[in-house]
N, C-alpha and C positions, 0 to 999 in steps of 0.2 A: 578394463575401462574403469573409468572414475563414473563417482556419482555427476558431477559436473558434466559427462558428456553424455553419461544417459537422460539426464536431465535436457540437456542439447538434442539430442535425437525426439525426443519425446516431443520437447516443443516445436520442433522443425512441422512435425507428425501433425500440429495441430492440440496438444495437452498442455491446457488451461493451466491446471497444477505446475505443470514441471515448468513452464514459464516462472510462475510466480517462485517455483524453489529457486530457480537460477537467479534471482533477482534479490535471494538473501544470501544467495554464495559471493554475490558480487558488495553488498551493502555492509556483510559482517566480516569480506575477508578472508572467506573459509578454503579457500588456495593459495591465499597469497595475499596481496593487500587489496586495503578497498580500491572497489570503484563503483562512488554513487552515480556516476553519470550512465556507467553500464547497468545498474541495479535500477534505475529508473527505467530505461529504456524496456529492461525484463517486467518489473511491475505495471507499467503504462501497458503496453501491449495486453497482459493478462486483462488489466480494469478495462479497457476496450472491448474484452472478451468475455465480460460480466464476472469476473472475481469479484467479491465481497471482499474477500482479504488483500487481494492486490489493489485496490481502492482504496481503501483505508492506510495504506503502506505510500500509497504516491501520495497520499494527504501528507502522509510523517516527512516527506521527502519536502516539499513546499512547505508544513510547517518548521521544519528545522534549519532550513536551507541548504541541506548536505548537496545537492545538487547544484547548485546557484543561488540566486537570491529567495531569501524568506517570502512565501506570500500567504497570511492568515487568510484572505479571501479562498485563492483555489484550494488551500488544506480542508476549509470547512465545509466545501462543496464536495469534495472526495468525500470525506466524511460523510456526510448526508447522501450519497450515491451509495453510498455502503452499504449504509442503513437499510436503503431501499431493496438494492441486492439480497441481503440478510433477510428482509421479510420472505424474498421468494424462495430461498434455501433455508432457514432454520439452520444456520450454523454457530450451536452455544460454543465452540472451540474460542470465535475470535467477537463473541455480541461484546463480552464487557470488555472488551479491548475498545471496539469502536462506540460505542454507548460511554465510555471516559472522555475518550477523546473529543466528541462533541460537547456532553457535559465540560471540560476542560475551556473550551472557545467559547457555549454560552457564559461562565462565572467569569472569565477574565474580558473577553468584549472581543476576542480574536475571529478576523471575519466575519461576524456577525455584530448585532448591537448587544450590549452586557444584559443578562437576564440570569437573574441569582435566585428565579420563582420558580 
């Protein structure tokens, strides 16, 4: 079996994680070519499922528009769900990933009003 299907199995099961990996197999192509619509589908589910990092990753989805239309509003709001996430796990793997990305939306005015203090 591939990592993709134990990945599969695992989130079937219920793991948070393996959702959120199958959600970068589908974003970065790691079988085959992309698909943001399936990597969304994989990330959303997880951020439903209290990931920090799959929160931040459906923000990147809405910020970039790889999925559909761009929207600075719901990227910033993933973002700040993340945040929130992150206080209640303590995960320095992905804090200055999503501590940028917010920083990023207050300096430019993205979703929120521009605040460069």
């Amino acid at each position: 079996m591939t990592a993709q299907e134990y990945y599969t199995q695992a989130a079937k099961l219920g793991n948070v994680q393996a959702m959120c990996n199958l959600g970068y197999i589908y974003e970065y192509g790691r079988t085959g070519k992309r698909d943001y619509k399936k990597a969304f589908y994989c990330f959303k589910k997880a951020a439903d499922s209290g990931s920090a990092e799959a929160c931040y990753k459906v923000g990147d989805i809405y910020f970039y528009g790889d999925a559909g239309e761009k929207d600075y509003g719901l990227a910033f709001e993933y973002y700040q769900e993340a945040v929130q996430l992150l206080n209640e796990t303590n995960d320095d793997d992905i804090m200055s990933d999503i501590y940028y990305r917010l920083a990023l939306c207050w300096y430019k005015g993205y979703g929120t009003d521009q605040d460069i203090y």
